[in-house]
C-alpha positions as a LaTeX table, in Angstrom:
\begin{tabular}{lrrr}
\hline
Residue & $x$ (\AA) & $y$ (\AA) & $z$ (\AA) \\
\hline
Unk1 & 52.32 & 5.24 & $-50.74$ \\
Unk2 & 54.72 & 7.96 & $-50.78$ \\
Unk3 & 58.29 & 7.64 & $-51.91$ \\
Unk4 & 59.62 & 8.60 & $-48.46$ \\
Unk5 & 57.16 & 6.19 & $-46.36$ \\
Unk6 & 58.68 & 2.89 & $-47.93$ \\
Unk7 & 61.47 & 0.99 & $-46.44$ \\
Unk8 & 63.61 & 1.10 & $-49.51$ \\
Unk9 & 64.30 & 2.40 & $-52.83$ \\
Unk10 & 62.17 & 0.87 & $-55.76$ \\
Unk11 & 63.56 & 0.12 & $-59.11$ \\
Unk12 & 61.52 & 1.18 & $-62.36$ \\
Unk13 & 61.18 & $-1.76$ & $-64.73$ \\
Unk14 & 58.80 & $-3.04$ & $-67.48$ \\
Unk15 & 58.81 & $-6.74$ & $-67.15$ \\
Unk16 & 55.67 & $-9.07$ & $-68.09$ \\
Unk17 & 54.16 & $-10.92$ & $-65.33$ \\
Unk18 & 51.12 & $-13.01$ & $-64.45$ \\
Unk19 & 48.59 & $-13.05$ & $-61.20$ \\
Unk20 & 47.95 & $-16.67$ & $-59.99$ \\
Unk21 & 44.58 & $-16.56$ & $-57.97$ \\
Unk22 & 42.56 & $-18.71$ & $-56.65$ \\
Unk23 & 41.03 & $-20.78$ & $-59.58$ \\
Unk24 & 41.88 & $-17.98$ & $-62.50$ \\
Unk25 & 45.36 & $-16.28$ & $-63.53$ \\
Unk26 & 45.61 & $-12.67$ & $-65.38$ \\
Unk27 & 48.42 & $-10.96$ & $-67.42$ \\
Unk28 & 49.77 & $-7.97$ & $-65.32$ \\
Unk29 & 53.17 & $-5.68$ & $-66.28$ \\
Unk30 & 55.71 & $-5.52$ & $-63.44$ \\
Unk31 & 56.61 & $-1.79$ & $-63.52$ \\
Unk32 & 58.73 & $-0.94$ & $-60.40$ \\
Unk33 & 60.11 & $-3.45$ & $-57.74$ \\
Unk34 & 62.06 & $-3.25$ & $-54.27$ \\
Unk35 & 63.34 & $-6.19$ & $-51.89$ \\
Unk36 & 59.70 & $-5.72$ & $-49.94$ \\
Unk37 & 57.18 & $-5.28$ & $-52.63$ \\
Unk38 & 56.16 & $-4.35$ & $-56.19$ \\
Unk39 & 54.07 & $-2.12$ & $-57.94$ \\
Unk40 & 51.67 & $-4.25$ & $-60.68$ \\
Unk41 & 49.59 & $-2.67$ & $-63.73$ \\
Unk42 & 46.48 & $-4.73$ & $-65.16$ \\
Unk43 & 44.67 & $-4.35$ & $-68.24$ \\
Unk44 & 41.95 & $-3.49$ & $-66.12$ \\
Unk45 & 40.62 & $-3.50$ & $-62.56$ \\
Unk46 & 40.76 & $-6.46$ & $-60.61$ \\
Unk47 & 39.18 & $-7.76$ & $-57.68$ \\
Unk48 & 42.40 & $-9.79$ & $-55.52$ \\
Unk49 & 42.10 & $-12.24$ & $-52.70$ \\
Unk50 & 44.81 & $-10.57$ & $-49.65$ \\
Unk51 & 46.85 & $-13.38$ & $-50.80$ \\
Unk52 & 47.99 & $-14.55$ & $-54.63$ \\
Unk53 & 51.31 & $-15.63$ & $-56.42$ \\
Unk54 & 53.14 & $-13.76$ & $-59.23$ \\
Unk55 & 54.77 & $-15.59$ & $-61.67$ \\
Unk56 & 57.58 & $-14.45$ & $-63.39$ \\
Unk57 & 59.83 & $-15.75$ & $-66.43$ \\
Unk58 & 60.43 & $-19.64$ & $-66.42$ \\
Unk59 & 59.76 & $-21.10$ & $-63.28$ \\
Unk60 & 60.01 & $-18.47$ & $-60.71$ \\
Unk61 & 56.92 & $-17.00$ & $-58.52$ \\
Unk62 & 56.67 & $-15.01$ & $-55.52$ \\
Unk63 & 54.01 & $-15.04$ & $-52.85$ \\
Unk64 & 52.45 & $-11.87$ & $-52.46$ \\
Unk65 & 50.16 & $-9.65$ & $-50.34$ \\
Unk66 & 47.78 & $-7.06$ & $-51.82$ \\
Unk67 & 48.42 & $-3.59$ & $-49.56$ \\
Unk68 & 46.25 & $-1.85$ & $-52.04$ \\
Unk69 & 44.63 & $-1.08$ & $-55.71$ \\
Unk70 & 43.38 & 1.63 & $-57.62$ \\
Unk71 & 41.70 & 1.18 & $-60.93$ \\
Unk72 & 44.44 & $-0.97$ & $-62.95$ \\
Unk73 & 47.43 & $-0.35$ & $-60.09$ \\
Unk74 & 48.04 & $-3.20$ & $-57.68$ \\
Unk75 & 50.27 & $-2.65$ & $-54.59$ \\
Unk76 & 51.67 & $-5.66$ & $-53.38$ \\
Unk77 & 54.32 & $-6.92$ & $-50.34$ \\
Unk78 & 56.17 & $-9.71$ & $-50.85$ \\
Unk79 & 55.60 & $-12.79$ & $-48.44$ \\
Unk80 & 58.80 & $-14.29$ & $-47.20$ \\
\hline
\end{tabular}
């Protein structure tokens, strides 16, 4: 999606991060972030249910949406 399509500004970033889905979880990298959505990177290409939680550090997760993927680059919108 291009830069001037999204709703607001996203935030480069390089934080470790895990996709919770379904029966499995995977190690992803959390490399840019806004208040709507994210941009994930896997070690390799992943097929995602629409619907999956990322867990962060400690205790804290986020329900999220996939809006897309592309070889190792997951889209996502966060679920309020």
């Amino acid at each position: 999606m291009k830069a001037k399509q999204r709703k607001s500004g996203r935030q480069p970033l390089s934080y470790p991060a895990k996709i919770i889905a379904d029966d499995r979880s995977c190690n992803c990298r959390l490399v840019d972030v806004s208040d709507g959505g994210a941009l994930l990177v896997t070690d390799e290409p992943l097929e995602l249910p629409q619907e999956f939680m990322l867990a962060l550090s400690g205790s804290i997760t986020r329900r999220c949406q996939l809006r897309w993927s592309e070889d190792c680059d997951v889209g996502v919108l966060f679920v309020r």
